[in-house]
C-alpha positions in Angstrom: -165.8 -76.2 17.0 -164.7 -75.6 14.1 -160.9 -77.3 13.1 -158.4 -75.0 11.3 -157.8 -78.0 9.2 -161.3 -77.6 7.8 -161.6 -75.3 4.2 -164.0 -73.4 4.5 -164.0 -71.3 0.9 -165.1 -67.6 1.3 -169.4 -67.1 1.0 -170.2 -70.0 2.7 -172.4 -69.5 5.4 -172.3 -71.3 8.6 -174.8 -71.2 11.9 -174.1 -71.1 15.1 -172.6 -73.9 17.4 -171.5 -75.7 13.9 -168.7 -78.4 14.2 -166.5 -79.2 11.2 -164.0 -81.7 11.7 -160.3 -81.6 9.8 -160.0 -82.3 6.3 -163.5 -81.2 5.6 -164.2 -78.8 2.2 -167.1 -76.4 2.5 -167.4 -74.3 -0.7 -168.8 -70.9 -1.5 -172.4 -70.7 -1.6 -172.9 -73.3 0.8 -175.1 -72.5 3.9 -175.3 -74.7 7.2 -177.7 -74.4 9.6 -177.4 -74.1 13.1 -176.0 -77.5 15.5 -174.8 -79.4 12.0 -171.8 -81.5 12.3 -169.2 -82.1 8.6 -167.3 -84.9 9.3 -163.7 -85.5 7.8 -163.4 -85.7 4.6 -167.2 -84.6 3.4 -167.4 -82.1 0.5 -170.1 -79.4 0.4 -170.1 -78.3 -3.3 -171.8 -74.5 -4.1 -175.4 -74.5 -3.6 -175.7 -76.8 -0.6 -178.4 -75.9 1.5 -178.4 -77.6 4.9 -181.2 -77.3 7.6 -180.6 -77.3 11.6 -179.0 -80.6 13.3 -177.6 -82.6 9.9 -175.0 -85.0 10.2 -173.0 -85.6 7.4 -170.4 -88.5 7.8 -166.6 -88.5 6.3 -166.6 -89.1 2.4 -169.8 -87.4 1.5 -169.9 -85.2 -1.6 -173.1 -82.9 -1.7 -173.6 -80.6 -4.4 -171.8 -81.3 -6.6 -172.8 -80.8 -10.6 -175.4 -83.5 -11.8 -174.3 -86.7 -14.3 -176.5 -85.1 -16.9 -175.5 -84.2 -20.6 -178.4 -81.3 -20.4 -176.6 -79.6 -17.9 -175.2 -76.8 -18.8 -174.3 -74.5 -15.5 -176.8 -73.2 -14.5 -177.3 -72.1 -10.7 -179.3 -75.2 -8.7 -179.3 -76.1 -5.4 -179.9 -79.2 -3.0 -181.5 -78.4 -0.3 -182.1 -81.0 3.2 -184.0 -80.7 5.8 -183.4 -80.6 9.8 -182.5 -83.2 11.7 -181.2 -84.9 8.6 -178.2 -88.4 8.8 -176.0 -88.5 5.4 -173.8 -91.6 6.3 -170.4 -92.3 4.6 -169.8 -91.9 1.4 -173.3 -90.5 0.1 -173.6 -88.6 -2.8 -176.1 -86.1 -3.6 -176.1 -83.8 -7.0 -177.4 -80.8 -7.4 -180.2 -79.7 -9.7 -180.9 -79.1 -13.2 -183.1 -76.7 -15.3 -186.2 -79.3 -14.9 -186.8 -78.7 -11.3 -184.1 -76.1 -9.8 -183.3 -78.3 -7.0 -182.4 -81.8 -5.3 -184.8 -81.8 -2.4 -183.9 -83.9 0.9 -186.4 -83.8 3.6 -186.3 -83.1 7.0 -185.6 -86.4 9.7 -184.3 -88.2 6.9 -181.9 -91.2 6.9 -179.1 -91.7 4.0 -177.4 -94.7 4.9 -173.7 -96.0 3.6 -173.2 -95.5 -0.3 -176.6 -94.0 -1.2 -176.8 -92.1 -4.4 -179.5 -89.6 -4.8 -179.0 -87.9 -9.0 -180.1 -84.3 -9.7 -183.9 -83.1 -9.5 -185.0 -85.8 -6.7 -187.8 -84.9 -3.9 -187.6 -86.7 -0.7 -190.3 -86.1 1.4 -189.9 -86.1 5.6 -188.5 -89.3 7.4 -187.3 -91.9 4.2 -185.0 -93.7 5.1 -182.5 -95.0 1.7 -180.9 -98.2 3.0 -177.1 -98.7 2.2 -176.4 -98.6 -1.8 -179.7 -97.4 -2.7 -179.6 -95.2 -5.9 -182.1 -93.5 -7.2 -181.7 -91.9 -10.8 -182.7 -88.5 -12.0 -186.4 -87.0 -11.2 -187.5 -89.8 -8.5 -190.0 -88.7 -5.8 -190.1 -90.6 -2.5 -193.4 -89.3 -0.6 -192.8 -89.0 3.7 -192.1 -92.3 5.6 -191.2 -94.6 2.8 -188.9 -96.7 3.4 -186.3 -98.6 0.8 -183.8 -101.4 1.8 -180.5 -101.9 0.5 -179.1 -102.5 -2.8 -182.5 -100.7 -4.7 -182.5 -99.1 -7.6 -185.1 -96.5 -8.8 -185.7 -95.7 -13.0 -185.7 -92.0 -13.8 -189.1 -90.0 -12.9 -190.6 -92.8 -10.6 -192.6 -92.0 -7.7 -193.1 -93.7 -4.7 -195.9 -93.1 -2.6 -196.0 -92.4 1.4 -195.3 -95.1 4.1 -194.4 -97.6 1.4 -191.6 -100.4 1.6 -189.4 -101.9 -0.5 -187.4 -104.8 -0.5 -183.3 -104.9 -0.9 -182.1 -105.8 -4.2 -185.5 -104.2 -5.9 -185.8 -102.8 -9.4 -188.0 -100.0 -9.0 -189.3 -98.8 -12.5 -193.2 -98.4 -12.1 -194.6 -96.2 -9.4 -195.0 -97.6 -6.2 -198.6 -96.5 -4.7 -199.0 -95.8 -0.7 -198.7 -97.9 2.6 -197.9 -101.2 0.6 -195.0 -103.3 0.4 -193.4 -104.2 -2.9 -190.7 -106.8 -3.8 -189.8 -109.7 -6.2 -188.8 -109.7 -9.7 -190.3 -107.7 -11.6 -191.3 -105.7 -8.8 -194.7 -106.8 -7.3 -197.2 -106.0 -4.7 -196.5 -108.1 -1.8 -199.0 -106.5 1.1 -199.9 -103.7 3.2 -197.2 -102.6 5.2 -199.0 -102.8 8.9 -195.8 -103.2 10.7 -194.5 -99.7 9.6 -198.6 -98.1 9.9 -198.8 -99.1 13.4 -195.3 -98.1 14.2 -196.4 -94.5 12.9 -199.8 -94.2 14.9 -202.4 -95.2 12.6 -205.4 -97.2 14.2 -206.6 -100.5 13.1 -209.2 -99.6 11.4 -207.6 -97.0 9.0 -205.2 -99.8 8.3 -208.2 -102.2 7.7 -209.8 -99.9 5.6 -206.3 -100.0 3.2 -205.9 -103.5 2.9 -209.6 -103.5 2.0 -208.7 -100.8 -0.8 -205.5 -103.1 -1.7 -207.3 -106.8 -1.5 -209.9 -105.6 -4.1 -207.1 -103.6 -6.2 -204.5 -106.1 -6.6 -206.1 -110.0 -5.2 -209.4 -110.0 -6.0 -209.1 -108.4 -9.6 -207.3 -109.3 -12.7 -205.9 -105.9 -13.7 -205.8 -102.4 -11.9 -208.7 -100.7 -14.0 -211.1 -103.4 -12.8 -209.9 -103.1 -9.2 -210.3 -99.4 -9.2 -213.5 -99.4 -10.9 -214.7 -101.9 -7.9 -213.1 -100.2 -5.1 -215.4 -97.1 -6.5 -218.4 -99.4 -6.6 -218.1 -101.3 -2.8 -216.6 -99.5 -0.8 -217.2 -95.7 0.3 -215.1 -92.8 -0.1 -213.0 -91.6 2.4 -209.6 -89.8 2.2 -207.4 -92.7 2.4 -209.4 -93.7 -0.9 -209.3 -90.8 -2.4 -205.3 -91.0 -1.6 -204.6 -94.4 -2.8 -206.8 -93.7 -6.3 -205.9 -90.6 -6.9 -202.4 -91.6 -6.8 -202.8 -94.9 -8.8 -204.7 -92.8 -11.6 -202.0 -90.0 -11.4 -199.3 -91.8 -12.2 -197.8 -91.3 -15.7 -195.4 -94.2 -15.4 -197.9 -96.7 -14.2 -197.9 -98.2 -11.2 -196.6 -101.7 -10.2 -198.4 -104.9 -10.9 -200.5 -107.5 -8.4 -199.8 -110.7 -7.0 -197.9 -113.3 -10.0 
């Protein structure tokens, strides 16, 4: 159904059995995949990609030009994957030169308010609490999850399965399958809860609070912990994971226990 309310601008591209409610403004160069639903009042801006089955609730604005001086016009997109929830009043901005493209995953959830700036990657199944807003360049890995009221600094990188309390300051990396909180930003655990929820077994999720414990308890700073985790325990790919992203990181990653 689509209303005869709705503008739908010439170019856009729309699957089939599409629903677009009155009041709605799809643009040119805007493509919807099949079974989405555009609420009243949401605004697809040109370059809008959207996968099979989104949802994207009245006052949205997707698309439109990033909040960044360096922009200069160029042709970006922001694409989001199937099966994606943009709630009320999201905004999402399109890309700039640095990566081409705002990248939403697929199975994703972008509650009330959430801001997501040009050049983001969001992997598979995040979920942004209400008035999360993440500046320009941040890359959320698959399952993390962030509460309400966070903010992410430009170019940080948060890792898979991680959570992260409302209200947070997020300017260091955050590394996978922990929990991080307080002021400045902390580790504050392994986040079992959310592992078991997902399928993995005890024992992988012993194995990372083992890697964690010695990283961040047991050791004054992170180049000691590392160097021990290396030393005591044996390599496996959830190791190899959790090091190779802590010694990736280019912004550092967040601190231990206070």
């Amino acid at each position: 159904m689509i209303s005869p309310l709705a503008h739908i601008a010439d170019g856009a591209q729309l699957g089939a059995n599409v629903v677009v409610y009155p009041f709605a403004h799809i643009h040119t160069d805007v493509i919807i995949g099949d079974g989405c639903v555009i609420h009243s009042n949401a605004n697809l801006y040109p370059g809008t990609r959207l996968g099979k089955n989104c949802e994207v609730f009245p006052g949205a604005v997707i698309g439109i030009v990033p909040q960044d001086l360096k922009y200069q016009g160029e042709e970006t997109t922001v694409e989001i994957g199937d099966n994606t929830k943009i709630r009320e009043c999201v905004t999402i901005h399109r890309g700039t030169n640095d990566r081409k493209t705002t990248k939403i995953g697929a199975n994703c959830l972008l509650m009330t308010y959430v801001h997501i700036a040009h050049d983001c990657q969001l992997g598979d199944n995040v979920i942004l609490a209400s008035y999360v807003g993440l500046s320009g360049h941040v890359t959320i890995d698959d399952y993390a999850i962030i509460e309400g009221k966070a903010a992410a600094q430009q170019f940080v990188h948060i890792g898979a399965h991680a959570f992260i309390g409302g209200a947070s300051l997020i300017r260091k990396d955050v590394p996978p399958y922990i929990k991080a909180a307080r002021e400045p930003m902390t580790f504050a655990g392994v986040n079992s809860v959310g592992l078991r929820r997902r399928g993995m077994t005890e024992e992988q999720i012993r194995e990372i609070e083992d890697i964690y414990r010695i990283i961040y308890v047991q050791n004054s700073n992170i180049t000691k912990g590392i160097k021990a985790v290396k030393e005591t325990l044996p390599e496996t790919p959830l190791l190899e994971e959790i090091i190779g992203f802590i010694q990736g990181s280019d912004k550092g990653v967040i601190r231990g226990l206070i």
